[in-house]
N, C-alpha and C positions, 0 to 999 in steps of 0.2 A: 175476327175482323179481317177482310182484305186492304190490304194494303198499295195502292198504286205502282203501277214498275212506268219507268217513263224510257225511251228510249231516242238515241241521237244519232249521230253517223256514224261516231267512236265508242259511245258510253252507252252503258246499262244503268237508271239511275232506279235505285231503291230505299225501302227501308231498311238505316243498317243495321248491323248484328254486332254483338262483341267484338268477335275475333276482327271485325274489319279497321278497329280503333288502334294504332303506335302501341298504345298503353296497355292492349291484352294481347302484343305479339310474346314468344318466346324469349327471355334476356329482360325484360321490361318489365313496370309494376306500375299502381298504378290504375286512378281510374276518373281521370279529367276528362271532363267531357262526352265522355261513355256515358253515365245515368243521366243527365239532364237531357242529353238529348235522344235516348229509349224511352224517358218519361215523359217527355214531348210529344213521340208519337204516340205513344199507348193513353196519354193524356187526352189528345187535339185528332187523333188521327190522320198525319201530316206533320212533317218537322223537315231538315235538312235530310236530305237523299244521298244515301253514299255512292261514289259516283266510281263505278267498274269499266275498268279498259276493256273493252271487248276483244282488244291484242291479245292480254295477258290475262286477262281477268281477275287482275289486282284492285283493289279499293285503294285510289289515289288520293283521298279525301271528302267531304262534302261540299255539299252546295242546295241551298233551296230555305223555303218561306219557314220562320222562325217568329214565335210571341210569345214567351213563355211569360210568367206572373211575374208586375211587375216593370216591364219594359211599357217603354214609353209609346211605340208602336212598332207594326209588323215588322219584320227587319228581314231580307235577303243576304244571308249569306254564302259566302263559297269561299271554301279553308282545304286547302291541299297537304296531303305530311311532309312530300317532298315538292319543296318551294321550285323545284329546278325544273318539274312536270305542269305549272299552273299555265301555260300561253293559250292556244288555242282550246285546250279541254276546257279553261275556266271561261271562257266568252261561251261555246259551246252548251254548256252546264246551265251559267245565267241566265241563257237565251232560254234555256228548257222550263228551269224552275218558274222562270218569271211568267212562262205563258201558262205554266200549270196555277199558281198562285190566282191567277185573273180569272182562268177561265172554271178553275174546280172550286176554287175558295172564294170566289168574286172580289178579292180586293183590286182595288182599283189604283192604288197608290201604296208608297213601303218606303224605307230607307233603309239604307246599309252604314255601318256601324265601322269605320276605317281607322284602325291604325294612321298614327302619324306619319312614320316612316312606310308605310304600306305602298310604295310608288307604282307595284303593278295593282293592287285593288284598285287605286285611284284613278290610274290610266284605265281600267276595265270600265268602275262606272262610268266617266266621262264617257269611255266609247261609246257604253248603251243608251247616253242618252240624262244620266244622272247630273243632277246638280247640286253640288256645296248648298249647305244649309246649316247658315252660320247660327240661325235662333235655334235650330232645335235643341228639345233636350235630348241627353245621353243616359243611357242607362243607369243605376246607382253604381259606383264605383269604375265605371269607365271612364277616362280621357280618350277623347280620338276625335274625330270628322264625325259627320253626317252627311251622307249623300242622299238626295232626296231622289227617287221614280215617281213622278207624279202619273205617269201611264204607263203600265204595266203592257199594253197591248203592244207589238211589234208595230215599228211605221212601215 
């Protein structure tokens, strides 16, 4: 199967691989987050895109359309390993994933799943556009926010 490569001003966004996860660098063990979201793709064909500097060609983290079994609906995320790299690459990122989400997978609307203390996620959806959605539900075993996209398409 082919897999999508998306690209932006900065970033190379893909499907990722092992080695691009914290948890299968060298020193590290460990393996959060790694299988659910390879079985995501290889499931759905489509999941979070790991998202490569084009500077450095590092995997700074992911970002993109998420629904794995289970969740209550589609969910947009974007998760960086190093918090101190998320400002511009993560608006960047969202803007990408979100237009792939509409236009490849036709959803039309999604939510993002936010940490309480998450004060740059927050400020990210507000940016885009997202609105608190104080009825939704939360995934099983989550506490956080619900930001709801009700248009996915750019204004």
């Amino acid at each position: 199967m082919r897999y999508p490569v998306l690209e932006t001003d900065n970033l190379f966004l893909r499907k990722p691989l092992p080695q691009d996860f914290p948890s299968q660098r060298p020193g590290t063990s460990g393996w959060q987050g790694l299988v659910p979201v390879l079985g995501h793709w290889d499931t759905h064909g489509f999941g979070p895109f790991a998202l490569i500097c084009k500077n450095t060609d590092l995997c700074l983290g992911l970002a993109g359309p998420y629904a794995p079994a289970g969740w209550p609906e589609g969910e947009l995320v974007c998760h960086f390993w190093d918090s101190g790299r998320d400002g511009d690459f993560a608006r960047e990122a969202t803007l990408a994933t979100r237009e792939f989400a509409a236009g490849h997978l036709g959803w039309r609307g999604c939510v993002s799943y936010v940490g309480f203390a998450n004060r740059a996620a927050i400020a990210l959806a507000e940016a885009l556009g997202a609105v608190r959605d104080r009825f939704a539900e939360t995934p099983t075993g989550r506490d956080c926010f619900v930001y709801r996209f009700e248009s996915l398409r750019a204004a």
